[in-house]
C-alpha positions as CSV (number, residue, x, y, z in Angstrom):
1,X,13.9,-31.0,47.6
2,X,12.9,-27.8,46.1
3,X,13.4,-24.1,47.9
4,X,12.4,-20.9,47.2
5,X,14.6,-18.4,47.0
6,X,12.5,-15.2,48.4
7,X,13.3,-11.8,47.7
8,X,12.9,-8.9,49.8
9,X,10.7,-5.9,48.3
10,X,11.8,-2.5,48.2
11,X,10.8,0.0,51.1
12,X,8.8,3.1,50.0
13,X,12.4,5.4,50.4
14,X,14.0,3.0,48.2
15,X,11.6,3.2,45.3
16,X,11.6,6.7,45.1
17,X,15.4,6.9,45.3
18,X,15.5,4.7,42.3
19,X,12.6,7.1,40.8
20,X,14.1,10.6,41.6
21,X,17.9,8.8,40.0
22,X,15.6,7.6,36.9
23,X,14.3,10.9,35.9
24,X,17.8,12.5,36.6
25,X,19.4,9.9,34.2
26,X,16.3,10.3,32.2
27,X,17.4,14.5,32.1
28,X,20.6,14.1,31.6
29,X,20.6,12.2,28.7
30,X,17.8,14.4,26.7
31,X,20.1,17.7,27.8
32,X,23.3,15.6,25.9
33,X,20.8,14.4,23.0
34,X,17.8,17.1,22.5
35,X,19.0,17.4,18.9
36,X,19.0,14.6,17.9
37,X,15.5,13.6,19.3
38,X,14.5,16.7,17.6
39,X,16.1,16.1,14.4
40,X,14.5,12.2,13.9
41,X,10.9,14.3,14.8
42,X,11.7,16.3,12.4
43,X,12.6,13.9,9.3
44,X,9.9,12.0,10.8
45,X,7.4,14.8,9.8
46,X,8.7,15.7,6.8
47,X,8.6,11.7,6.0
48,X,5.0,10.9,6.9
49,X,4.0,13.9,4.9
50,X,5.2,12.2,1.4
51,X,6.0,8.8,2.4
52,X,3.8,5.7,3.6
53,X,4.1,1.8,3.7
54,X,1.8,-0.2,1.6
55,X,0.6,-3.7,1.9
56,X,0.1,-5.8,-0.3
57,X,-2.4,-8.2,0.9
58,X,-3.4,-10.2,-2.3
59,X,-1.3,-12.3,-4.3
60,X,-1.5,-10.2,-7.6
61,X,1.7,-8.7,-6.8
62,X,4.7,-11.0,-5.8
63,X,5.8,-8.3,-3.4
64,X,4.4,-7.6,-0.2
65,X,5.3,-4.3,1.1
66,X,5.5,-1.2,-0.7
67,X,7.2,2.2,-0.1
68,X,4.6,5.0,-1.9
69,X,5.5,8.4,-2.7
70,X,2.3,10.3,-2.3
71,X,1.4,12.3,-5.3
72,X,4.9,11.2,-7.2
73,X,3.6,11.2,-11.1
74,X,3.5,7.6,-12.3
75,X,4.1,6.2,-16.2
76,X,3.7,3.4,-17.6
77,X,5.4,0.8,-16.3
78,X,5.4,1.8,-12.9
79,X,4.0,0.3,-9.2
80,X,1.0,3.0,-8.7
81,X,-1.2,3.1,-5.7
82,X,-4.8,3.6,-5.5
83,X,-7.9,3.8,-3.6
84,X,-10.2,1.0,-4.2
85,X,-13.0,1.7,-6.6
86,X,-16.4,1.8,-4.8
87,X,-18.0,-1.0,-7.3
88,X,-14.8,-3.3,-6.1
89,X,-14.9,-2.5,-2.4
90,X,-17.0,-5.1,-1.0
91,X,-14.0,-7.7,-2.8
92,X,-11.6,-6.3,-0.1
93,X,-11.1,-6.3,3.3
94,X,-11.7,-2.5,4.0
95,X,-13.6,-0.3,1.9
96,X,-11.1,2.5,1.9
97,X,-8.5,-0.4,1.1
98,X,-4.8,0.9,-1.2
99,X,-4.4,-1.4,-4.3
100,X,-1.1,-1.9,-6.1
101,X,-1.0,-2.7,-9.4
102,X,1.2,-1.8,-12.8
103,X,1.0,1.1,-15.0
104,X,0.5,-0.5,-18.4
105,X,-1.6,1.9,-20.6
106,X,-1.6,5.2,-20.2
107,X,-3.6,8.3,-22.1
108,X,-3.9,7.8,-25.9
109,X,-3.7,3.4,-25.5
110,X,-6.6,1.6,-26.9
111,X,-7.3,-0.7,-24.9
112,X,-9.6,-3.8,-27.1
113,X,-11.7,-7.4,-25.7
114,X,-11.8,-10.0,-28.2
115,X,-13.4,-13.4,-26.7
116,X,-12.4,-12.1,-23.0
117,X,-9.1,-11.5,-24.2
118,X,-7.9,-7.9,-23.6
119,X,-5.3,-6.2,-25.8
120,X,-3.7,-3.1,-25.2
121,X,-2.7,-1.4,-28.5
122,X,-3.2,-5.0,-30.6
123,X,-1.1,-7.0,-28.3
124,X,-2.5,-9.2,-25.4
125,X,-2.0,-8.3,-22.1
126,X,-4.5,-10.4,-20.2
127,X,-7.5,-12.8,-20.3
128,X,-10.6,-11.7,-18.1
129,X,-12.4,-14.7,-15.9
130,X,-16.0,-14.9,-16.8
131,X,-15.8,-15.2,-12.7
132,X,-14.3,-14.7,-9.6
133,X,-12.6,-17.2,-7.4
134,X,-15.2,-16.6,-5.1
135,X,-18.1,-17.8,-8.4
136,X,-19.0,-13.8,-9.1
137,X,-19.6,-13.0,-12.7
138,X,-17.0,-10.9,-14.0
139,X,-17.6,-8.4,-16.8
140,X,-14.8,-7.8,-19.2
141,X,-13.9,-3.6,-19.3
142,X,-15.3,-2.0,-22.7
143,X,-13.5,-1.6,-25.7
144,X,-11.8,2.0,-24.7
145,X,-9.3,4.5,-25.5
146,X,-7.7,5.7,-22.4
147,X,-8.7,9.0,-21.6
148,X,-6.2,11.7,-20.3
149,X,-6.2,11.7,-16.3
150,X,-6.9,7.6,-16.5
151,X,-4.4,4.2,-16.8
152,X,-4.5,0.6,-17.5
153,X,-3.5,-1.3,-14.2
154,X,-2.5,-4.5,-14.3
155,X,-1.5,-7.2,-11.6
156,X,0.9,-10.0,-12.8
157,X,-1.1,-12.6,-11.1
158,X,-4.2,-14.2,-13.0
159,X,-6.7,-13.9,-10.1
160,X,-5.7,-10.1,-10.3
161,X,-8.8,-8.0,-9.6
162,X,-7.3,-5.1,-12.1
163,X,-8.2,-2.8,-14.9
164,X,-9.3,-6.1,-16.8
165,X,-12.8,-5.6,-15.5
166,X,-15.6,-3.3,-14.9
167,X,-15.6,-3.1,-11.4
168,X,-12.1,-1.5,-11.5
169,X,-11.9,-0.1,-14.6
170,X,-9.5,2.5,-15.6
171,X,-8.3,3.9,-12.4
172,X,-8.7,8.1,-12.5
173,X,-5.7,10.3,-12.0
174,X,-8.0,11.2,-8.6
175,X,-7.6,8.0,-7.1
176,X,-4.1,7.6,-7.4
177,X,-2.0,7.9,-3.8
178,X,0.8,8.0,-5.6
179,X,4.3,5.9,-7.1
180,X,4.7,2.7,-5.2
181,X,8.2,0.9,-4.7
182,X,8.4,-2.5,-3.9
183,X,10.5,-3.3,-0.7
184,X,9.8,-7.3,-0.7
């Protein structure tokens, strides 16, 4: 046979004893810790001003979440984050969307197509998809020198949506966020 066990609920005095001894405790404890509430605010500020998590959500990177350092110079070699070009934005899920990709040219890099095969000072670096995996034509970028203020971006996947093609292009120094680090 099955009982239930009943409870009794509080009176009225009783839950506002166990309110007033809640905001004492409550007290108490920020009078012992106000520092240190007010030093992790403080780091806290000073992080979110030059510090914010990226996410990768594509597979062009093998890592998914990114630490970027907002406006830290990048080189080449380097994880850089950027705003989505306008001309790629409908490809993504938000239109104001952060890409990461790698630094590999940088101002004075010529950057050549040959048969959809793009070379970056006379060595390969990619082949460029006549189309999408979604069946969009896909133009190959120009034959180019990059310009000061631009870089070569590249994903390591082949599907990468990257400096390869038109619609990204070389990515300006303007819509760079900033260095990205790769967490996992």
């Amino acid at each position: 046979m099955l009982t239930l066990k009943t409870t009794r609920l509080p009176s009225l005095g009783e839950l506002r004893e166990r309110t007033q001894a809640f905001w004492f405790l409550c007290v108490a404890h920020l009078r012992v810790h106000w520092l240190t509430y007010l030093s992790i605010w403080g780091l806290w500020l000073v992080a979110s001003a030059n510090y914010v998590v990226g996410f990768n959500q594509t597979a062009s990177l093998p890592q998914s979440v990114f630490v970027i350092h907002k406006n830290e110079p990048v080189a080449k070699g380097d994880y850089v984050a950027f705003r989505v070009p306008p001309a790629a934005a409908k490809n993504f899920k938000s239109a104001d969307a952060t890409l990461m990709k790698i630094v590999v040219g940088v101002e004075g890099d010529e950057v050549a197509v040959v048969d959809r095969i793009v070379h970056l000072n006379g060595k390969p670096v990619g082949y460029a998809k006549p189309r999408s995996r979604k069946g969009e034509p896909l133009e190959p970028i120009e034959n180019v020198i990059v310009p000061q203020g631009s870089f070569y971006v590249m994903g390591l996947h082949k599907d990468s949506l990257d400096s390869r093609y038109t619609i990204v292009g070389l990515v300006p120094q303007q819509s760079v966020v900033g260095r990205a680090y790769p967490l996992f």
